[in-house]
C-alpha positions as CSV (number, residue, x, y, z in Angstrom):
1,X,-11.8,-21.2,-14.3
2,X,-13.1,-22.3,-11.2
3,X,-14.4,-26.2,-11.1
4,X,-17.5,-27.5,-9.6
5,X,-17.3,-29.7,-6.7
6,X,-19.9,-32.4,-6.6
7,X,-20.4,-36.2,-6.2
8,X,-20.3,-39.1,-3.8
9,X,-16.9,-39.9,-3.5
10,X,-13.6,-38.5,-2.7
11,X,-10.2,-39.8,-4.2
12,X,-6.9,-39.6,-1.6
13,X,-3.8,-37.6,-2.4
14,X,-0.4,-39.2,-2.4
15,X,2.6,-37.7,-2.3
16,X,4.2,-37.8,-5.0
17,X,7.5,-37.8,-7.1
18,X,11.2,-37.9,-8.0
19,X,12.2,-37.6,-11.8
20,X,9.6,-37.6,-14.5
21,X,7.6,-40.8,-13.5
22,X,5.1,-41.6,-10.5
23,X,6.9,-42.6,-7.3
24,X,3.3,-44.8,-7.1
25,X,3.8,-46.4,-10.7
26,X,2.4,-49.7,-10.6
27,X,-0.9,-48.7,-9.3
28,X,-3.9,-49.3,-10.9
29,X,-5.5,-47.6,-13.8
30,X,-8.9,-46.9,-14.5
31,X,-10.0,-45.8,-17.8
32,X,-13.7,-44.6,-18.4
33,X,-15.1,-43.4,-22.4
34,X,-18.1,-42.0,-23.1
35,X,-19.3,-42.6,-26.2
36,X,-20.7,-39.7,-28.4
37,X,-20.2,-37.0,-25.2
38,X,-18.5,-33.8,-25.7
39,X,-17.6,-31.0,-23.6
40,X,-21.2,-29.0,-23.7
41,X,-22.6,-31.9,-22.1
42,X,-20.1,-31.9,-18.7
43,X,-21.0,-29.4,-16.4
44,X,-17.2,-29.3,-14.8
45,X,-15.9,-27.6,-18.2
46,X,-18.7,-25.0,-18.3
47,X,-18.7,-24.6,-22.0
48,X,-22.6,-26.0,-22.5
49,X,-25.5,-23.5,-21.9
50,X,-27.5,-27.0,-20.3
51,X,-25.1,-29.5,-19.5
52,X,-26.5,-32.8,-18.6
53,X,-25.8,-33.6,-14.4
54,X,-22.5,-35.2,-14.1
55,X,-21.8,-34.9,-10.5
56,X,-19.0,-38.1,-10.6
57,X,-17.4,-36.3,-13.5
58,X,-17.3,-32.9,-11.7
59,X,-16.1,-34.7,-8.6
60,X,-13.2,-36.5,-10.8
61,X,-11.9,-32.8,-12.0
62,X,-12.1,-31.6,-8.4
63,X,-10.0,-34.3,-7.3
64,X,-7.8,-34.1,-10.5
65,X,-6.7,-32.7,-13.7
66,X,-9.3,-31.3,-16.4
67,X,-7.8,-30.9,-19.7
68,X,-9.4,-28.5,-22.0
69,X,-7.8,-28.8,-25.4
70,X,-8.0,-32.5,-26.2
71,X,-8.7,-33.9,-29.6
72,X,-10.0,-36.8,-30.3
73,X,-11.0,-37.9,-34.2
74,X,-14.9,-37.2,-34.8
75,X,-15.8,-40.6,-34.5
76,X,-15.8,-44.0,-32.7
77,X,-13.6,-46.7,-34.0
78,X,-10.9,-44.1,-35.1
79,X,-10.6,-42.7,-31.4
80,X,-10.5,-46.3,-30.2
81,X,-7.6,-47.5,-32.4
82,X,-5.6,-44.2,-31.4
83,X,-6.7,-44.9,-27.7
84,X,-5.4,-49.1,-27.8
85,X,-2.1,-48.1,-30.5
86,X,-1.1,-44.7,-29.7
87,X,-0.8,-44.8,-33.5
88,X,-2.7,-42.2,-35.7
89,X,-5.3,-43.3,-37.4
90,X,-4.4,-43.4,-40.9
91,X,-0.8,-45.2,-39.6
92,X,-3.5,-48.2,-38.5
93,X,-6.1,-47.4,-41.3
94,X,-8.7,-46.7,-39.0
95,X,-10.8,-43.3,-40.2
96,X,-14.0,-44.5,-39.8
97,X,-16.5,-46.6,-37.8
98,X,-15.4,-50.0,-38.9
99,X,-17.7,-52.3,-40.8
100,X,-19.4,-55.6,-40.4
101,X,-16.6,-57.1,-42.7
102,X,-13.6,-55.3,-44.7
103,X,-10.8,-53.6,-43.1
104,X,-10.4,-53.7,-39.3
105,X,-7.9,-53.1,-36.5
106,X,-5.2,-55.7,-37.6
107,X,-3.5,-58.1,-34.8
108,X,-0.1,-57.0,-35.9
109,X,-1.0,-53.9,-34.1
110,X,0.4,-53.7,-30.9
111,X,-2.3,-52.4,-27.7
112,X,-2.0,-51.7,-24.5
113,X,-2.8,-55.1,-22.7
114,X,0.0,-56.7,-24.8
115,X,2.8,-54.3,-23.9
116,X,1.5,-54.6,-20.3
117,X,1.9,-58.6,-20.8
118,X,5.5,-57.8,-22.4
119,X,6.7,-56.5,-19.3
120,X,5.3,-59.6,-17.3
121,X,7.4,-58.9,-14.2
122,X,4.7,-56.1,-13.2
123,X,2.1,-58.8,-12.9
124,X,-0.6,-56.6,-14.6
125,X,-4.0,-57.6,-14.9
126,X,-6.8,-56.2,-17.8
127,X,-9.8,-56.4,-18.7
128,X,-12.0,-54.6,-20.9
129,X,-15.6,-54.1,-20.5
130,X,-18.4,-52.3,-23.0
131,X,-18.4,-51.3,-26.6
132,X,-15.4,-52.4,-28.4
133,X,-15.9,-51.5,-31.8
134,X,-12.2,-52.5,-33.6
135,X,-12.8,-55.8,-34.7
136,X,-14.9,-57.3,-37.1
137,X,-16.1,-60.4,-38.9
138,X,-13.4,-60.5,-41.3
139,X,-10.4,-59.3,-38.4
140,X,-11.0,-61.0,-35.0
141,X,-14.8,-62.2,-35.7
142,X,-16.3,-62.6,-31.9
143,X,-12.9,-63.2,-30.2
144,X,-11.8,-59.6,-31.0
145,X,-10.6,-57.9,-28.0
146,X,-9.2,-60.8,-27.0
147,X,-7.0,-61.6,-30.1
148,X,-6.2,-58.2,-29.6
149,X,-4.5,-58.3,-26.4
150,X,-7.3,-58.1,-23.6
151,X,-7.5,-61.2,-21.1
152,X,-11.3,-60.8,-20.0
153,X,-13.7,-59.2,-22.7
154,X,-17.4,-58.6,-21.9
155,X,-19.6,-56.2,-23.9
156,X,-20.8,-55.5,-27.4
157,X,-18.6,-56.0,-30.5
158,X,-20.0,-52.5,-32.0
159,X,-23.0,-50.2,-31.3
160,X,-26.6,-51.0,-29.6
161,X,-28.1,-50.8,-33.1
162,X,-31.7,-49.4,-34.0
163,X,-32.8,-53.3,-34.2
164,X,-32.1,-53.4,-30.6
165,X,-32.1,-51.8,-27.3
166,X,-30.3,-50.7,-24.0
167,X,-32.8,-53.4,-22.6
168,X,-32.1,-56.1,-25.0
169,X,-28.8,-56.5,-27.2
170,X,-26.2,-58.9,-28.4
171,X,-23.6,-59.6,-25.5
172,X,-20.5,-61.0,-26.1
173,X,-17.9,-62.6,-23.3
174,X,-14.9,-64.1,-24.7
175,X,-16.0,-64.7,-27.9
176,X,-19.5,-66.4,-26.6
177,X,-22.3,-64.4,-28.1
178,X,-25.8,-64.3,-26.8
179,X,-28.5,-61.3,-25.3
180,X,-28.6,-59.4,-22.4
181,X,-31.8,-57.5,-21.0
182,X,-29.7,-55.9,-18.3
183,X,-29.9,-52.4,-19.0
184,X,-26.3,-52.1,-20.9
185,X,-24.7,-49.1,-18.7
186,X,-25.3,-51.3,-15.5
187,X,-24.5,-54.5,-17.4
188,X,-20.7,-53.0,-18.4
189,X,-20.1,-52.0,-14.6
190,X,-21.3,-55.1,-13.1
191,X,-19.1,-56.9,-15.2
192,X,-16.3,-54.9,-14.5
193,X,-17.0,-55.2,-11.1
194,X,-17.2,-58.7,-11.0
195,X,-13.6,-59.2,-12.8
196,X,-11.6,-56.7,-10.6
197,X,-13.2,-58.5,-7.5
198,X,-11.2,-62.0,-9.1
199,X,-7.7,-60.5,-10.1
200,X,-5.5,-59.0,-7.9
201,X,-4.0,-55.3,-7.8
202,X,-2.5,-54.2,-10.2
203,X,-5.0,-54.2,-13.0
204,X,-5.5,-52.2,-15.9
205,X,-9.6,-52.0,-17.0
206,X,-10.6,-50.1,-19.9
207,X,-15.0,-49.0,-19.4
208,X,-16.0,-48.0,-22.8
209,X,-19.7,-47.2,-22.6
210,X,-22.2,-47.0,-25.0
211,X,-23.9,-44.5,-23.9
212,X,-24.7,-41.4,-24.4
213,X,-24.9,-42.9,-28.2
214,X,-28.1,-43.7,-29.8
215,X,-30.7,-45.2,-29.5
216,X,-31.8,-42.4,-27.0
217,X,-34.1,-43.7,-24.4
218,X,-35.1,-43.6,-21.2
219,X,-32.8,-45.1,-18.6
220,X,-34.3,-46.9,-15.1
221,X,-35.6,-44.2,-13.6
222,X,-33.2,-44.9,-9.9
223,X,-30.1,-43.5,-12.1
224,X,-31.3,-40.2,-13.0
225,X,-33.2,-37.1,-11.8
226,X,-33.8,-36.0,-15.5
227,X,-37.8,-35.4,-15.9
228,X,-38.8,-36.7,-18.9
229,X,-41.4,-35.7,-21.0
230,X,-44.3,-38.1,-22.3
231,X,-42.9,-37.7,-26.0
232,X,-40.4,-40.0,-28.1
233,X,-36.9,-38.9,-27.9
234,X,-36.7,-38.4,-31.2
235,X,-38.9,-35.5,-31.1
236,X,-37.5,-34.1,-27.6
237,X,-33.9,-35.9,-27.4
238,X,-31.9,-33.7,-25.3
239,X,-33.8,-34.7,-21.8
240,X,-33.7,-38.4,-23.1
241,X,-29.3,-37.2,-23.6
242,X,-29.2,-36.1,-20.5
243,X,-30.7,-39.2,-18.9
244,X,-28.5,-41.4,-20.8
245,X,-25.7,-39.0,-19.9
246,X,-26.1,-39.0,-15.9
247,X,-27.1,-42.9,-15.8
248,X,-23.4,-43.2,-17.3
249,X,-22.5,-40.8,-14.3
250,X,-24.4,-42.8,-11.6
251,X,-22.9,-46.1,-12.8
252,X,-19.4,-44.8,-12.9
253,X,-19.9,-43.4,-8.9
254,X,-21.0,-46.8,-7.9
255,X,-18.4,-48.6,-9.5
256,X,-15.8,-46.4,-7.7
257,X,-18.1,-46.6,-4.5
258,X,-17.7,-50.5,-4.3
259,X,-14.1,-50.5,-5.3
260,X,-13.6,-48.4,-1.8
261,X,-10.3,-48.6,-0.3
262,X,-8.5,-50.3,-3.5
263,X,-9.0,-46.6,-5.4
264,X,-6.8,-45.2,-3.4
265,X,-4.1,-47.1,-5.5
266,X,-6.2,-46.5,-8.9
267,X,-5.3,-43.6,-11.3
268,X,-8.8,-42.6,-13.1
269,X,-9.0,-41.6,-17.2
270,X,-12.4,-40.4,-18.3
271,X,-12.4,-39.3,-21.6
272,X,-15.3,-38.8,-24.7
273,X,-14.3,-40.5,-27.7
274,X,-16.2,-37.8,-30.0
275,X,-17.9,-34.5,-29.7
276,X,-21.8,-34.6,-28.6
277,X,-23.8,-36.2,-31.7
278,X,-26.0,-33.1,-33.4
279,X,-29.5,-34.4,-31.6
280,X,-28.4,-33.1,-28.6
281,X,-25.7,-30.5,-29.3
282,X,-25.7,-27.3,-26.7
283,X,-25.5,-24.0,-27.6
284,X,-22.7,-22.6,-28.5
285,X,-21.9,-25.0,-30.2
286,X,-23.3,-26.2,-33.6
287,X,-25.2,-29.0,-34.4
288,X,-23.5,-29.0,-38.3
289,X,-20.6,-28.8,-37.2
290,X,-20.7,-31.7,-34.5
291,X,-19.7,-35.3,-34.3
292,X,-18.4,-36.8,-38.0
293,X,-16.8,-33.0,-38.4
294,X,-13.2,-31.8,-38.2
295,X,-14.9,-28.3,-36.0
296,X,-14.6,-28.3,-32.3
297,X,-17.9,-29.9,-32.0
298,X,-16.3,-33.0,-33.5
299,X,-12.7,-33.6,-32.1
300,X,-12.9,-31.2,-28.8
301,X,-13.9,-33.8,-25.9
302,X,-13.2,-33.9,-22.2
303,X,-10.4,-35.5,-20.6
304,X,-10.1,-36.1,-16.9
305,X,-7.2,-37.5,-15.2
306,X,-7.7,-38.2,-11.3
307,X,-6.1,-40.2,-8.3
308,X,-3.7,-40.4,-6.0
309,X,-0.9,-39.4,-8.1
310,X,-1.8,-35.9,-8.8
311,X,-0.6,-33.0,-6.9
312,X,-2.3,-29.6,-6.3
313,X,-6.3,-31.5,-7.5
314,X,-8.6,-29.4,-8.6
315,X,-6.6,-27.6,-11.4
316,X,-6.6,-27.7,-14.9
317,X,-4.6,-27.9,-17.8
318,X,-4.6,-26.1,-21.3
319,X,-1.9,-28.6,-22.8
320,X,-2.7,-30.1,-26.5
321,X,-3.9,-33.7,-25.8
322,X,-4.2,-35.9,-28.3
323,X,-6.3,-40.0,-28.2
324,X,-3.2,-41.3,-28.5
325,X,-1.8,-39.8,-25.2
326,X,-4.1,-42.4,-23.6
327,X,-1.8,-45.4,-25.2
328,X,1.8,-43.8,-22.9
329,X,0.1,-42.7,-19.9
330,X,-1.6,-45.9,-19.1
331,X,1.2,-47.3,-19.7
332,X,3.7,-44.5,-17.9
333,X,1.4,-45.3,-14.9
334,X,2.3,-48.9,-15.0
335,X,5.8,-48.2,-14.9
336,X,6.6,-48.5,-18.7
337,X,8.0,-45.7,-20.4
338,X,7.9,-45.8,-24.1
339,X,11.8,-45.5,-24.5
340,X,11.7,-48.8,-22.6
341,X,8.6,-50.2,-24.6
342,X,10.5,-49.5,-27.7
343,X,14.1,-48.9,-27.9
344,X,15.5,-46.2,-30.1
345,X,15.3,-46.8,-33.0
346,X,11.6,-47.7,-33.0
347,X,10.5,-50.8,-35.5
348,X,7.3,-49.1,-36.0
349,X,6.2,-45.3,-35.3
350,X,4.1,-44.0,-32.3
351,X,2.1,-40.8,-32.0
352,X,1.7,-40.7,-27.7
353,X,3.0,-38.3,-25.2
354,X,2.3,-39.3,-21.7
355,X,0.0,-37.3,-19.7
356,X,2.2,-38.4,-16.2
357,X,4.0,-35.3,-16.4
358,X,1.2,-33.0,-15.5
359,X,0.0,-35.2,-12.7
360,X,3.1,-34.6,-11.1
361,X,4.1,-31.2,-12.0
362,X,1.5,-28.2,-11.8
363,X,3.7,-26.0,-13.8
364,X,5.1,-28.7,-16.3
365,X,5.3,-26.8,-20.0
366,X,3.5,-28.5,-22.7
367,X,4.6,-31.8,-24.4
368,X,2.7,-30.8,-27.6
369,X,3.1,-28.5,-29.5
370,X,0.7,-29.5,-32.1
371,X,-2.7,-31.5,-31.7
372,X,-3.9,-33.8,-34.9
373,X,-6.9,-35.8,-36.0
374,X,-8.3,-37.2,-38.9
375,X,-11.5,-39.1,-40.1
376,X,-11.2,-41.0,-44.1
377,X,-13.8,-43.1,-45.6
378,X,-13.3,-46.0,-46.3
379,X,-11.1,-47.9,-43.8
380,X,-7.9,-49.5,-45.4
381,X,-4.5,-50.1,-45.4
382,X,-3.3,-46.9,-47.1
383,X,-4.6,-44.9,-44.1
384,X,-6.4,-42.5,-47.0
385,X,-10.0,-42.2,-47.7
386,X,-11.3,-42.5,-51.0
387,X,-15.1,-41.2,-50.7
388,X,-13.2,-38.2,-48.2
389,X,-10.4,-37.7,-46.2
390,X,-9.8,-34.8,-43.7
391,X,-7.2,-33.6,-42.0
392,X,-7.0,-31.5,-39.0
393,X,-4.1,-29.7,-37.1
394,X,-3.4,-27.1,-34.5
395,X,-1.1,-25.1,-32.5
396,X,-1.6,-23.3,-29.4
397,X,-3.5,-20.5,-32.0
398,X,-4.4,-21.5,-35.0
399,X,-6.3,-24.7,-37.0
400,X,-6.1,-25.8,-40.0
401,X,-8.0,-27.7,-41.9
402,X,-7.3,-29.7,-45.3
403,X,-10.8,-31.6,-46.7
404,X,-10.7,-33.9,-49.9
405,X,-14.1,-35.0,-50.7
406,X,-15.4,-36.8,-53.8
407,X,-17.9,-34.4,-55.5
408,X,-15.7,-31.6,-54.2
409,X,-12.7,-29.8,-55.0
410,X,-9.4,-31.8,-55.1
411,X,-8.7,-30.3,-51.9
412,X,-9.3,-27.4,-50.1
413,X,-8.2,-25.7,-46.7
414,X,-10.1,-23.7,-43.9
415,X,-8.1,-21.6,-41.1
416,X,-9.6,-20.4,-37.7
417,X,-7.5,-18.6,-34.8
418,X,-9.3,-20.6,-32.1
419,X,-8.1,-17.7,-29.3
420,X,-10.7,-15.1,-30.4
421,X,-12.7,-17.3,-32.8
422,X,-13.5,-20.6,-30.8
423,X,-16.6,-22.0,-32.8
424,X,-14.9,-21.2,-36.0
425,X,-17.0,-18.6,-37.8
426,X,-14.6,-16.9,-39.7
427,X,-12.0,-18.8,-41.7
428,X,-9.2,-16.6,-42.3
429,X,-8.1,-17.7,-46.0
430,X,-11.2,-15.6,-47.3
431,X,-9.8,-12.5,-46.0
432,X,-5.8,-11.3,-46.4
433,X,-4.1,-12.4,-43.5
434,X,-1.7,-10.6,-41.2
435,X,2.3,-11.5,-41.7
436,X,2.0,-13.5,-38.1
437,X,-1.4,-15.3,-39.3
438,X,0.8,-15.9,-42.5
439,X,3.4,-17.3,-40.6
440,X,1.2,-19.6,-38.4
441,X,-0.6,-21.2,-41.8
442,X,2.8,-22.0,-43.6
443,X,4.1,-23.4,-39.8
444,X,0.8,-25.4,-39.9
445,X,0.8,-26.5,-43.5
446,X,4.3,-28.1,-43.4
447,X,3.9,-29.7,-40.2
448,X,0.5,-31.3,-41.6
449,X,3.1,-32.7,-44.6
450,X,5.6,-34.0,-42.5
451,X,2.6,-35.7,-40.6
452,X,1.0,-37.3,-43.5
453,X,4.1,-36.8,-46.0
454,X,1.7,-35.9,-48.5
């Protein structure tokens, strides 16, 4: 599939590598999330009948690697535990959007920013800027991100909730809480801004927006071209989406703008940390079976790597990706490889491939052979959901998916061959299978037990 070239800015090629690692490992690394943004909404992946204008996203896949198969879990604080861990989400007990109190991200779990700080000889900055979302008042209180690893927190400790606004919402720095009225897209770039211009290269800063997530509204009108109509957004919220959408997209150009010359030395992630919510879902795609769901809507999300690392820009990848991939190639790009992180044999179990390998190698084979998420209610230790827990796996082919509600059966399964059924309209256990289908489901099924060891 061709890519779309757009935006403001262009990203330098380096030349590139020996061995399996970056020749240029120890640069620094960028990572952008979008929060509630799947790929109908970004025009480079062409999958949306009216994608919202992304013209700094395009221009990262033009300049980089777009991923198409990537999985995230269908919600927030899940995706950001599996991002920070590399640890599936019920090895963490993170399956849902985390609470004002009860069970949280715990400090014995290790993130990026403290391996980083392991390995002190690399000198590596970070900082993390935006929505945070892991932490509560019972696990971290206001001091969150940093008791979990990050040097300079400023953002919000959850969403912009309906009590507030873009314009007008709780702000924390370092554990100080007050209220910002700087509209919050803006407010987590300046800050970003303002901490990379006081460390040094290398740094490591993690952008998690809010947006596109609700409360829709309209953004200042010198970030987007989007005309909107004289009507709340609840009653017309895809143009309101859009706006929301490109204001992101504007914010992340300038950001990269200002940085100038040091980007040729940064590595840029951007990745959605759900499918789009099912106000502003795009045809073909299904508002029921959107963000919260174990369908594509839910867990398929955009993942673009970019920077002067890659070779042969402008490609793209159909490699299973999983969140957790995030955790080894930030950390691959530093210099760390995981067999150095944690010696054989491991004390605790990881669940991240690095992503470094494709930058490097336009005809690298996959490193998955399997793609998994899950969402459970409620968040605990056990990593299994007592109000619901579902499962979801696939191969190259075929998904599976194993859903145990309360209300519902004790468990039940759903099967889709993604290659000619991508929106997942025809499940193949209500039909007699073929022997290879059969084949694929028992392959699945065991490799979902070995997994969970249910």
């Amino acid at each position: 599939m061709r890519l779309l070239a757009a935006g403001a800015f262009t990203l330098a090629l380096l030349t590139v590598h020996t061995g399996s690692t970056l020749a240029q490992a120890g640069g620094n690394v960028l990572i952008f999330l979008a929060d509630d943004l799947g790929v109908d909404h970004v025009g480079a992946y062409g999958e949306g009948a009216n994608p919202a204008p992304t013209p700094t996203i395009d221009a990262l896949a033009t300049n980089g690697i777009l991923f198409r198969n990537v999985w995230a879990n269908p919600t927030c604080s899940p995706t950001r535990s599996d991002i920070m861990t590399g640890r599936y989400g019920f090895r963490t007990g993170i399956g849902a959007p985390i609470l004002p109190a009860g069970w949280a991200l715990q400090m014995d779990e290790e993130t990026i920013p403290e391996v980083l700080d392991r390995f002190e000889h690399l000198d590596y900055s970070h900082g993390a800027f935006g929505k945070w979302h892991l932490g509560n008042g019972s696990v971290g209180g206001n001091l969150a991100p940093n008791v979990a690893g990050w040097s300079f927190f400023a953002g919000t400790l959850g969403n912009i909730g309906v009590d507030n606004s873009y314009f007008d919402y709780e702000y924390t720095v370092n554990g100080q809480v007050g209220q910002s009225t700087t509209y919050a897209t803006t407010q987590t770039i300046d800050d970003a801004l303002a901490w990379i211009q006081t460390v040094p290269d290398p740094w490591v800063c993690y952008v998690a927006f809010n947006a596109p997530h609700t409360p829709l509204h309209a953004p200042p009108a010198h970030l987007h071209t989007v005309d909107l109509p004289d009507d709340e957004p609840r009653n017309q919220p895809i143009p309101f989406y859009h706006a929301m959408v490109e204001a992101m997209d504007s914010e992340m150009n300038r950001m990269m703008t200002t940085l100038g010359s040091r980007m040729d030395n940064t590595t840029v992630l951007f990745m959605g940390d759900n499918g789009t919510h099912n106000q502003a879902v795009q045809p073909p795609f299904d508002p029921d079976r959107a963000k919260f769901t174990p369908y594509e809507g839910g867990v398929n999300v955009p993942l673009i790597l970019s920077g002067p690392g890659v070779v042969d820009p402008g490609r793209e990848s159909g490699a299973l990706v999983n969140a957790t991939d995030v955790f080894a190639t930030t950390l691959e790009l530093a210099g760390i490889l995981m067999r150095d992180a944690y010696p054989f044999p491991q004390p605790i179990r990881h669940d991240t491939v690095s992503l470094v390998p494709y930058m490097i190698e336009p005809n690298q084979g996959w490193q998955r052979d399997f793609a998994y998420a899950n969402v459970f209610f409620p968040n605990d230790a056990s990593g299994s959901g007592i109000d619901f827990d579902w499962q979801v796996i696939r191969d190259d082919r075929f998904k599976l998916i194993r859903r145990k509600q309360v209300g519902g059966p004790p468990a039940w399964l759903e099967m889709y061959d993604l290659m000619v059924d991508p929106f997942e309209n025809d499940d193949l256990l209500d039909e007699p299978m073929t022997p290879s289908q059969r084949m694929s489901y028992i392959t699945l099924w065991n490799r979902l037990l070995e997994i969970r060891e249910l």
